[in-house]
C-alpha positions, 0 to 999 in steps of 0.5 A: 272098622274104625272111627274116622278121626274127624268125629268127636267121641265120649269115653264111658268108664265104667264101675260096674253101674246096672245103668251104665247102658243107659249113659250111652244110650242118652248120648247117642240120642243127642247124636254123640258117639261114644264107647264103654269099657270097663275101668280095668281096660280105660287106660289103654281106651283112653289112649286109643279114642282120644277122647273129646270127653270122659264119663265116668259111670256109676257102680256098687263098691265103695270107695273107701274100701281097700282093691275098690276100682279107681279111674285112670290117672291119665283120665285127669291129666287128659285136659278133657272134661270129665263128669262122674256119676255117683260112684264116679263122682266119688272115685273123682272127689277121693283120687283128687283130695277129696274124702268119702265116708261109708256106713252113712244112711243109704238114700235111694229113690227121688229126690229135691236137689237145690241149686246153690250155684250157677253152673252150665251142667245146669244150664235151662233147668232150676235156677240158683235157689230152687230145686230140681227132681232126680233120682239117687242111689247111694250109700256112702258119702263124700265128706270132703270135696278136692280143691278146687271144686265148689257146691252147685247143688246139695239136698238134706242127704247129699251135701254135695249132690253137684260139684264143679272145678269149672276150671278144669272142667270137672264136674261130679254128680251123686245122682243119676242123670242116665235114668227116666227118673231124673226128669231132666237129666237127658239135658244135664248131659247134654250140657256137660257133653255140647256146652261144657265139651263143645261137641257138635253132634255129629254121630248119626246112622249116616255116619255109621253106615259110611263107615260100615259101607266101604266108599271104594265098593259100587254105590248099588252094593253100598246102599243094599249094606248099609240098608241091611245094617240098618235092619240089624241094627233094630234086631234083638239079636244085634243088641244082645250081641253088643251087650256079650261084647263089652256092654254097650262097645259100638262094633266089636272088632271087623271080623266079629261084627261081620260074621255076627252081620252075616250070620243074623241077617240073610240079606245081608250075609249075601251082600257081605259075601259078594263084595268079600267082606266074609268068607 
């Protein structure tokens, strides 16, 4: 099973964030497909989805830490807009010439970011001069910005809460817009991934049952799969499954995710066993 070429996708890198899910989860709200893996295995994702767009996620090591992960060069020279969230803004800001310093106060919880310069990442929410409410969670600080990169927005300890390279469409974040806290941050990435991305939204349930209902199969037996899929996908079992298999990955391999179908869902097992896809 694999995603037809035709939809536009989102590469999640991920450094480890308790919050990575929750990328995901907002990008599939606003109709994106999208997929995570861990930054060890991005470069051989990255080449594999061609992605239209890359995230990188946020994490708990530091930066300027000797063996600290690091994102992919190729994520920089992919020519795709890029967004790094808090410690991926960091990674970001430290692997393009920027500088990011530890033992600094930690600053967690909400926040007041003002915004110094217009950006589309901000595009509908505070405007130039005023502030916007979101939620931080960091520790070290970066220093230094790579060339290139200008101030959109800063608070009293996070002197570059927001940088752009409108440019190369790179953007960096220090806050975390994944998460409820920040009141407005489903629209941050929504700006970043059908402003700044120019996706169009097309990943829906329909879409995903097309690709889990084979075409060549009778219609009949197409629509009791994909309404059994549908059932699954709901199911406590299915979510933890996704959560064994690659924190938030979208389908495990054909087979996997077949017999993991087939095994939770009565239904579904028989409708998978008559048409052979299991055994």
């Amino acid at each position: 099973m694999t995603v037809p070429a035709d939809h536009q996708k989102v590469l999640i890198v991920d450094f480890g964030s308790q919050v990575t899910q929750l990328i995901a989860r907002r990008l599939r709200e606003a109709s994106v497909y999208c997929e995570i893996h861990p930054y060890a295995k991005a470069e051989a994702a990255l080449a594999a989805m061609n992605p239209q767009a890359i995230i990188l996620s946020g994490g708990p090591e530091s930066v300027h830490e000797e063996g600290s992960p690091r994102a992919p060069q190729g994520v920089f020279e992919a020519g795709v807009p890029v967004l790094g969230i808090c410690y991926g803004e960091m990674t970001m800001c430290e692997q393009l010439g920027g500088k990011v310093e530890g033992g600094h106060t930690r600053e967690f919880g909400r926040a007041e970011i003002t915004v110094e310069k217009a950006s589309p990442l901000l595009a509908d929410l505070a405007p130039v001069g005023e502030d916007e409410t979101v939620w931080m969670s960091h520790g070290d600080k970066i220093v230094a910005i790579p060339a290139g990169f200008d101030v959109v927005a800063s608070s009293p300890g996070s002197p570059y809460a927001v940088i752009a390279d409108e440019a190369r469409r790179f953007y960096g974040v220090q806050f975390h817009p994944e998460v409820m806290h920040t009141p407005r941050g489903a629209t941050m990435l929504k700006n970043f991934t059908h402003g700044i991305a120019g996706l169009k939204g097309d990943w829906t349930m329909a879409a995903w049952r097309g690709i889990v209902a084979p075409k060549g199969l009778p219609a009949d037996i197409r629509n009791k799969l994909a309404a059994a899929v549908s059932k699954v996908a709901a199911s406590k079992e299915y979510n933890e499954f996704m959560a064994s298999r690659g924190f938030g990955v979208i389908y495990a391999g054909p087979d996997d995710f077949a017999k993991f179908m087939a095994k939770s869902n009565t239904e579904l097992g028989a409708t998978m066993k008559a048409v052979g896809l299991v055994k």
